[in-house]
N, C-alpha and C positions, 0 to 999 in steps of 0.2 A: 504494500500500500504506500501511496506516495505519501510524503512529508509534506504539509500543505503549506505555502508557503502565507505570513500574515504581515500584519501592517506593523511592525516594528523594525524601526531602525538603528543599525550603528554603525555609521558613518555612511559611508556608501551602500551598506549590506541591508539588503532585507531579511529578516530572520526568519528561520521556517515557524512552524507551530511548537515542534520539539525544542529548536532553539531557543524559544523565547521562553517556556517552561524550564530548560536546562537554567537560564538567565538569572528567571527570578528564584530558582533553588538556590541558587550556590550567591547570589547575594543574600538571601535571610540568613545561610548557614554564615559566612562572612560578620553580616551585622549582628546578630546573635553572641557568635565568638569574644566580638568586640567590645558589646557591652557587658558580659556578666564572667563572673568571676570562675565560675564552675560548672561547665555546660558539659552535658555527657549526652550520647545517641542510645537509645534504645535500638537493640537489633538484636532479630529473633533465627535471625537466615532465611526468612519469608522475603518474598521477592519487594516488597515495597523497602522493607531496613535495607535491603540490598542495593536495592537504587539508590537507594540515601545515601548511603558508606560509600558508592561509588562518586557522586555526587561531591562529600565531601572530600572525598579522597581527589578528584580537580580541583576543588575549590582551595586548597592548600597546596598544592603539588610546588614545588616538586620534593615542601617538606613531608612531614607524615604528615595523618590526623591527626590534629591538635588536644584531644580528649578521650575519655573512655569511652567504651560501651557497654551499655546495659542490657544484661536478659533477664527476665523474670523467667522462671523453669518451673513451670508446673510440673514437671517429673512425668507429665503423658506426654512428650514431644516426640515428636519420628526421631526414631536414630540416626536417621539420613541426613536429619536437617541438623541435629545438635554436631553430627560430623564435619557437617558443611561450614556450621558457625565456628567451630576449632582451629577449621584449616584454614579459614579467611582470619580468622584474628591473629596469627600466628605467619600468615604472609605477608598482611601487613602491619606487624610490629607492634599492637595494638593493645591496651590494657583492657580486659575484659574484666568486667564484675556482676556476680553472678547472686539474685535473689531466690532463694529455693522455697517455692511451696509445701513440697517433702518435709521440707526441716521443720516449718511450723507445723503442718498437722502431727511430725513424731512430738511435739515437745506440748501440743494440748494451744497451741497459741489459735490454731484453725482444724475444722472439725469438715471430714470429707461430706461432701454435699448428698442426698438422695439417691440422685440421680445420677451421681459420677461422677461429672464433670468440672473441672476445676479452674476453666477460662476466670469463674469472675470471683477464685481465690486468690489472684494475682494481685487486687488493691493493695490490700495489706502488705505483702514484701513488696512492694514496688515503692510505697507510699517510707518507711522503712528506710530502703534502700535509696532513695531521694535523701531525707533525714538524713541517717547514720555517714553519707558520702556529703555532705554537704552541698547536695547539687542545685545551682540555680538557676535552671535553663537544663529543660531533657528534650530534646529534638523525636520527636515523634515523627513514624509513616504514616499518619491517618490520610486519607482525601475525603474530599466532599462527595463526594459521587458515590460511598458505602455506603451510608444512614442517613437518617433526617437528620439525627442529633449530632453527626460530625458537619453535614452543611449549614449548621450553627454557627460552628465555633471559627474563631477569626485564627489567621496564621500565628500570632501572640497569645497566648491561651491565658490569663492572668487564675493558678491555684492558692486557696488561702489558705490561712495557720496548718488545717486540718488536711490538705492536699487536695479540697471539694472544689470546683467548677460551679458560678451558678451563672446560665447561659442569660440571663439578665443582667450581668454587669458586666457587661464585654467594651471592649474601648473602639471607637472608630478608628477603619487604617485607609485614611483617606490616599491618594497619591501616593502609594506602598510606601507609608508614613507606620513605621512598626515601633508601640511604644511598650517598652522593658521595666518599667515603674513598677519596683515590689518592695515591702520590708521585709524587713527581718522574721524567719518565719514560712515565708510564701515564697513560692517557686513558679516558672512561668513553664507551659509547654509551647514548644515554635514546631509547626507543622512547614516543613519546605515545600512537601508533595501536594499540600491541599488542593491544588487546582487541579491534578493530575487526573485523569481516568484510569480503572484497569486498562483500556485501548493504548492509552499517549503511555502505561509503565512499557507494554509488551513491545510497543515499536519503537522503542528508546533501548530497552534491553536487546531487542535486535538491530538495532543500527549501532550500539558498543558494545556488542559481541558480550555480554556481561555471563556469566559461568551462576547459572542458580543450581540448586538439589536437587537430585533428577526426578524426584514428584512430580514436576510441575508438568514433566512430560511423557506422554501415553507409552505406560506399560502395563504389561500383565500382571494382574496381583490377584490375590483370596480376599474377597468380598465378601459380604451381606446387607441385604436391601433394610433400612432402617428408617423412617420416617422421611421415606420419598429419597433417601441418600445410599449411594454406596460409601459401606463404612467397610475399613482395612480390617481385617483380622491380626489380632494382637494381642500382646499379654493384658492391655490393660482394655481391650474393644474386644469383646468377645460376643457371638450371636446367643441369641435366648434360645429356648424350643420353639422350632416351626421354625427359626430362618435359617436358612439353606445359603452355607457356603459357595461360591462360585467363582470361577476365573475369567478376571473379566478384564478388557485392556480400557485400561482409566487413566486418568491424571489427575492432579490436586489446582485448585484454582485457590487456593488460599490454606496454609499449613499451617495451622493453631494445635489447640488440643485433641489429639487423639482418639478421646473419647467421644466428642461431642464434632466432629470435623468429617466432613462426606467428602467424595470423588465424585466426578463426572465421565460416563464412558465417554473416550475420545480414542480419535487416531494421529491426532497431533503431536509428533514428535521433534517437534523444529521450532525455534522462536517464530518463523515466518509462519508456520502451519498456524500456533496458536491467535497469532495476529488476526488470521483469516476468520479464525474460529470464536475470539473475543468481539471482531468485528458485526457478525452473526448473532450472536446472544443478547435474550432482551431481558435476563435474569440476571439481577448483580451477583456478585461474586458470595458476600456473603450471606443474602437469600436465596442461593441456589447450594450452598457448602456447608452454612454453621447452624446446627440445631441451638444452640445458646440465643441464638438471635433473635428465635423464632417462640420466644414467651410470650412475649406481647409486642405492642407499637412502640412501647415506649424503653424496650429492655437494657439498650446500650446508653441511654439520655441517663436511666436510672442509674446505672455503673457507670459513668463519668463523671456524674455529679456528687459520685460517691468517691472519686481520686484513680478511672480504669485511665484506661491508656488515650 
């Protein structure tokens, strides 16, 4: 798919659609850097932290990344992906720090949910882990184009004492005017992706050649159909009575938690293939992948407003 070209300039150059999104990333990551004192990235090895890390990794070049990163680890994560995130931190020289959900339900601090799933146990060591690091500024992959409640939130996230978000006191960012104003206490989230679609991540990771976990691309795996999802077989995803194991060629369009995280049958094995195939899709990514999401309308507003991602 062609790169469309739009109405921005510099100098002589008109900039594609991609370039101009490449632009305004790596300037927020830039002015972020600059104004606060303790900025870390979140990154999970899920292809959005990935474009980020890439992302930041130009916008600093030709020194390192200037900062940590953080993973919250609910302990259900594909092995594929926690391998992927060792070997990227580890290529690029990178201080990882790492918040374990594991650790708090062994120690009585959080208590395993119902239902399994431990996406929205992550507040808490994340919240934590912000605290005990002293971070003032954590670079999220969220985009607009997920949720309602992330097409809220402004590229400046402004979080109080507690780490809570209230989507009513948000600051105007008139003329990419991005304002960092916090005390003592509060922490800001800067979103660089937010304008980005799943579409403008896939044809960006395929025009910089970018290396994600091979989830993302169609293979053969042991299934079971689970609330309109194909869900992996695993030690921690295992079928009830009545669902029927199967082999089926899938890929992942978003790789969260394990328990709670469905595939898509595809045959897309190429950044270009998935391009084609994102192109095509009138289901987001995480209404078509994450049973977490799927409690109510308002599931994700409720967990941001409580300190999620």
């Amino acid at each position: 798919m062609r790169d469309t070209p739009v109405s921005t300039y510099t100098g002589n150059r008109v900039l594609s659609s991609l370039d101009a999104l490449e632009s305004e990333a790596i300037h927020i990551l830039r002015e972020v850097f600059a104004e606060f004192e303790r900025p870390a990235l979140l990154f999970s090895g899920g292809k959005d932290s990935v474009v980020m890390l890439h992302l930041a990794a130009k916008a600093f070049w030709p020194g390192r990344v200037p900062f940590p990163v953080l993973h919250i680890d609910t302990g259900h994560n594909f092995p594929e992906v926690l391998d992927f995130r060792d070997d990227t931190v580890e290529r690029l020289g990178l201080r990882l720090v790492v918040g374990s959900v594991q650790d708090y339900i062994d120690d009585g601090r959080l208590a395993e949910r119902a239902d399994g799933t431990r996406n929205p146990l992550q507040t808490q060591p994340l919240l934590d882990a912000i605290r005990t690091n002293r971070f003032d500024a954590v670079f999220g992959g969220g985009r607009r184009d997920e949720d309602k409640a992330r097409a809220k939130e402004r590229i400046l996230s402004l979080r109080d004492e507690f780490g809570q978000w209230d989507p009513r006191n948000q600051r105007p960012e008139l003329w990419k005017l991005y304002n960092g104003r916090h005390t003592v206490g509060q922490h800001v989230r800067a979103f660089p992706i937010s304008n980005w679609t799943e579409l403008d991540i896939w044809r960006y990771i395929e025009r910089e050649g970018i290396t994600l976990p091979p989830l993302y691309y169609a293979h053969p795996r042991e299934v079971f159909r689970r609330d309109g999802m194909w869900r992996a077989v695993g030690e921690v995803s295992q079928p009830a009575p009545g669902e029927q194991v199967q082999v089926r060629t899938v890929r992942y369009r978003t790789v969260g938690d394990m328990s709670c995280t469905g595939a898509v049958e595809s045959d897309a094995a190429s950044a270009a293939a998935v391009v084609r195939e994102v192109a095509l899709s009138t289901i987001t990514e995480r209404g078509a992948t994450r049973a977490d999401d799927r409690i109510s309308e308002a599931a994700m507003e409720d967990r941001k407003k409580d300190g999620y991602f």
